[in-house]
N, C-alpha and C positions, 0 to 999 in steps of 0.2 A: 363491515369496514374494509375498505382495501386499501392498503400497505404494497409500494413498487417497492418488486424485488430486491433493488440495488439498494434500498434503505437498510436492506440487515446484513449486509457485504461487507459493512464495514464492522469490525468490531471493537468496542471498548476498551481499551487500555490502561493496566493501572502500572507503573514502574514500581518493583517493592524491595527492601533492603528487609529483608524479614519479614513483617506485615506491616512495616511502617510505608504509607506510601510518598515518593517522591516526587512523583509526575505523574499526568497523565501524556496516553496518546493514543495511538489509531494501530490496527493491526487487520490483516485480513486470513481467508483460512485455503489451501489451497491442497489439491490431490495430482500428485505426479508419480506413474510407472506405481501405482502403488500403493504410495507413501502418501503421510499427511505430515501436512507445515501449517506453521505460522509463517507468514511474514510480512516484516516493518523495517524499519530505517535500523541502520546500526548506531546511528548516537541513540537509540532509545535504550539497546541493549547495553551501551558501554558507558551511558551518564555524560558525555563527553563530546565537545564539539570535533564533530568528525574532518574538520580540515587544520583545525591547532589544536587538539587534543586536549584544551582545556575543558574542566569542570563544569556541569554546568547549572548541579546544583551544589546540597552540600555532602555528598556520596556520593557511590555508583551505585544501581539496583545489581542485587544477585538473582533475581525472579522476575518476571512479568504473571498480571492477573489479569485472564480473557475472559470477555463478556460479551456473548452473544446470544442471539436467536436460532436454534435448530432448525433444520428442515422437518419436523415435526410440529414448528411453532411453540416451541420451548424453549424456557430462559435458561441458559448450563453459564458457569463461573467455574474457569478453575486454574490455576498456577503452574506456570510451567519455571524450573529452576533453570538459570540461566547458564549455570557452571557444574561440570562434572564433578565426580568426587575426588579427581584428581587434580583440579583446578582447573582444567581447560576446557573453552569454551565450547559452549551448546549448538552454537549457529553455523552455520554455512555462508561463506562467503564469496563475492565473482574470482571465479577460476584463475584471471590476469589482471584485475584489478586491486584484488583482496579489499586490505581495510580504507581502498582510498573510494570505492563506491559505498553509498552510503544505503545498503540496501544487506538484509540478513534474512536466512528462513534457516526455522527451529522445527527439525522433527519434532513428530509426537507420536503417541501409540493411541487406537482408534479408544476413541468413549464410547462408542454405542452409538449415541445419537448425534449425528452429525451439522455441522455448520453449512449452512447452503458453501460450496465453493466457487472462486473467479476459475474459470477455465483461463487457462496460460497458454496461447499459440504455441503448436510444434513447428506449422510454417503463417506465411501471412495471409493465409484467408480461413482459417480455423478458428476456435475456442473464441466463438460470441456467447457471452454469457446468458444465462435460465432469465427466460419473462422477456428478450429483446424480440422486436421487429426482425427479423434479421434472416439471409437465404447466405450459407455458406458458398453456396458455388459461385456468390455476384463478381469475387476481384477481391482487389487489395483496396483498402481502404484508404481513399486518398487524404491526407494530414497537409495544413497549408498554416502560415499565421494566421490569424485572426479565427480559426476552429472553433466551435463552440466546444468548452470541456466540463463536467464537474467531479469535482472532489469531495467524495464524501467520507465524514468521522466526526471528530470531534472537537470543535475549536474551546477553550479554555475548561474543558472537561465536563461541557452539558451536551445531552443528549438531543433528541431530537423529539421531546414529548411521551417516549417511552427509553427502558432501560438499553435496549438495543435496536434504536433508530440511529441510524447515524443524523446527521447536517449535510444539507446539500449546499455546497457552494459552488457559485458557478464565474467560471473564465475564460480566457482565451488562450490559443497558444502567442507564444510573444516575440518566440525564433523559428529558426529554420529548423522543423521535426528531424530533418535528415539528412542536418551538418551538427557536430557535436558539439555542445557546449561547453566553453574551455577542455575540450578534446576528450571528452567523456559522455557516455551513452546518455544523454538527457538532452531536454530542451528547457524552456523556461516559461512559465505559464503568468498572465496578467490576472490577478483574483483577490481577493480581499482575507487571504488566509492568515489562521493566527496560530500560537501554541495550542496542542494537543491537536492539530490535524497531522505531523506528522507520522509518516507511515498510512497515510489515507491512500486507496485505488482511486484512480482516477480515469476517465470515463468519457469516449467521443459521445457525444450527444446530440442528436437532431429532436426537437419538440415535433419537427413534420414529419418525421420519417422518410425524407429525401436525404440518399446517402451518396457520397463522391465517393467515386474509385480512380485509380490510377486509370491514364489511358482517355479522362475527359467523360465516363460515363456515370450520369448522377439516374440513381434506382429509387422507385416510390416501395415501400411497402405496403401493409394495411393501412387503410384510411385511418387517421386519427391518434396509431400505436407510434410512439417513437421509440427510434433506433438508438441502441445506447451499445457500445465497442469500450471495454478495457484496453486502456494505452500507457499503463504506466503507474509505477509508484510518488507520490510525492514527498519531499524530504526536507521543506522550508524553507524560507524566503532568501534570498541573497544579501539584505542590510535589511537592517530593520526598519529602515526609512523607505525602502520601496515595497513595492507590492508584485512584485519577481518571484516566483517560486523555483524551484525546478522538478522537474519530473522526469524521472527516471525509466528509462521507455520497455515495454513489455520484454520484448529481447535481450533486457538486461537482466530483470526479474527472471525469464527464465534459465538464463546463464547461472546466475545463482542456486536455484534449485538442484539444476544437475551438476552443482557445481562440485568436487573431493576435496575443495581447500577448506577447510575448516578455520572456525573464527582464530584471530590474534588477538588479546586484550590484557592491562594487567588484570591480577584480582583482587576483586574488593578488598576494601579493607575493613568495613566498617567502621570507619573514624570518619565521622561528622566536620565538616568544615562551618567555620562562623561566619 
């Protein structure tokens, strides 16, 4: 049986207040200087619509429960607490943006057995992810509207046929990669996405393997292999009536990582709203 790579990049997400669970959503696992993270959207971590702080369901989770696929091809589940024992938050936040990007990573201490990781660019023609078509030295990847992208996780908390397949779904981009939307590091993707994709990686994609780079030069790879580039976190649709996502673009996600601001959040409370 063969399984692409990028179907176990994304991993399962359960929101938990205890072992009660609240939500689902999408989370992926990543290695920097080092260190391992998780990271997802911050309304996953704080229950809360990250632009009016409201509720969004009836608590906030104090845990997330990840579920994935090993680089061993092993199924590992295990919980990460969300909040120290002094009350402050677990996650890391962007450096200048804080709580107004919607984008968090949560160290962790190693398991043994590890989750395939997204490589994160330190510049732009680096960290193409395990299994792509791909030659580092081609250029910068050229990003334009109409892009082909997919995001994959998990739309209303099913899998993709097994415990740790993600869902592929696939869009375009819808703005300008490389003017900010509403003046923040993302753009806005055209896609049929729904609850529990967010915190899904998201993914340039050529089916042919013909890739654009800046400068007007498009590069074939192997015949038949297509090219697949990590560009971005996604964090959910702009109305519920459109099909607007947005996507938080890899330079942001790594700003994060190396980021010293730690998360802002209240703390749970445990009191159930009706």
């Amino acid at each position: 049986m063969s399984i692409a790579v990028h179907s176990v990049l994304a991993l399962y997400t359960e929101l938990l207040w205890d072992e009660k669970v609240l939500a689902t959503g999408t989370s992926f696992y990543v290695e920097r200087g080092g260190l391992h993270f998780i990271v997802t959207n911050r309304h996953n971590v704080t229950g809360r619509n990250n632009d009016t702080d409201d509720l969004l369901g009836r608590t906030e989770p104090n845990q997330i429960r990840i579920s994935g696929m090993t680089a061993q091809g092993k199924i590992t589940t295990f919980a990460l607490r969300l909040y120290h024992q002094n009350g402050q938050p677990a996650w890391r936040e962007h450096p200048t943006l804080g709580p107004r990007a919607d984008i968090v990573a949560i160290r962790f201490d190693h398991l043994g057995e590890k989750f395939m990781p997204i490589p994160i660019p330190n510049n732009e023609i680096d960290g193409i992810p395990p299994g792509s078509n791909a030659d580092t030295n081609l250029g910068t990847l050229a990003l334009a509207p109409g892009s082909e992208l997919m995001a994959i996780g998990y739309p209303f908390g099913r899998t993709g046929g097994a415990q740790a397949l993600g869902i592929w779904i696939r869009g375009t981009i819808a703005t300008e990669p490389d003017v900010p939307f509403d003046d923040l590091p993302m753009f806005l993707m055209d896609a049929r996405t729904r609850r529990g994709q967010s915190g899904s990686p998201v993914f340039f994609h050529s089916s042919s393997g013909a890739v654009p780079f800046k400068g007007g030069d498009v590069k074939l790879g192997m015949m038949g292999v297509p090219y697949t580039q990590f560009v971005g976190i996604y964090s959910g649709r702009i109305s519920e009536e459109a099909d607007l996502g947005r996507v938080w673009t890899a330079e942001a996600v790594r700003a994060v990582l190396d980021s010293p601001r730690r998360g802002v959040s209240r703390l749970p409370t445990g009191q159930f709203e009706n």
